[in-house]
N, C-alpha and C positions, 0 to 999 in steps of 0.2 A: 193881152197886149203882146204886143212882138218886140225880141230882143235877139242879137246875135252873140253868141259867144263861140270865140276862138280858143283854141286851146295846142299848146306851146310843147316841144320837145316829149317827152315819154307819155305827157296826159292827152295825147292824142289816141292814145286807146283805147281812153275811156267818151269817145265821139260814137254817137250810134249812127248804125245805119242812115242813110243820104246825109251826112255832112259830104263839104265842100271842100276844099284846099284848108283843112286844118277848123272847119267851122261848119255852125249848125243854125238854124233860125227856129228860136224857141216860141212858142207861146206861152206866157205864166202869165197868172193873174196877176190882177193891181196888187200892191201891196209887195208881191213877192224881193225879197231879197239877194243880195248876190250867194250871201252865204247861201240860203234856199236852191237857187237855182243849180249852186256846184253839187250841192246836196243829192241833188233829182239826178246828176250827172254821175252821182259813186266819187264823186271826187277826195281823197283825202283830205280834210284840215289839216293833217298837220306837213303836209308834203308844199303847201301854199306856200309861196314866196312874194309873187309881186302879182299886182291887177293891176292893167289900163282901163278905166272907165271914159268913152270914147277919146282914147289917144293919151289922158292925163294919168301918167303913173301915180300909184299910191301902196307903200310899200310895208302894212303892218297889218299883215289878215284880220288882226281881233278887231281893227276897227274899219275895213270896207268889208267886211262879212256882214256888217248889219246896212250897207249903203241900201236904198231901198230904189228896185230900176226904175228904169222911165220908158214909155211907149220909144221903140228904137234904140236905144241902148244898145254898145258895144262894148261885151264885156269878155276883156282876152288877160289869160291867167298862164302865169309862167310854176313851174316847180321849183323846188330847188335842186341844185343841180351837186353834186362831186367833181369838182372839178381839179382830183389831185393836191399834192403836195402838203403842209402841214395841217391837218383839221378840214382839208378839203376847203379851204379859202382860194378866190381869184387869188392869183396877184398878175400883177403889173408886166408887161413885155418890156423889157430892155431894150433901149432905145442904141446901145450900143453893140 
């Protein structure tokens, strides 16, 4: 079956050859998992941060690692990022 996945800020390195503006169109068997699919990609677990499975975020690897795809599926995976300041935590722009 056919699935696309995207992939977001540094894990775009790990895209082979003919991907697209950040993406690739896979073919995996039925069955296949998201974890599986990042798997086939070299992708870190433990660098996972957030997945959109088409468009709905879901924000706890251990449990869309086992989401199991569907024929067209769009699956776009973010890393976690350093983003500075204490423990590398967002925070918030002052609005002042």
């Amino acid at each position: 079956m056919k699935i696309t996945v995207k992939l977001f800020s540094y894990f775009t390195k790990y895209l082979p050859p003919g991907s697209y503006k950040q993406a690739i169109d896979l073919t995996v068997e039925d069955g296949t998992t998201a974890g599986q699919a990042l798997q086939n990609l070299n992708i870190p677990k433990d660098e996972l941060l957030l997945a959109l499975f088409n468009g709905v975020a879901h924000t706890v690897p251990d449990e869309w690692m086992t989401y199991e795809l569907k024929e067209n599926d769009v699956l776009a995976v973010l890393p976690k990022m350093n983003c500075g300041g204490k423990g590398g935590a967002l925070r918030p722009v002052s609005s002042t």
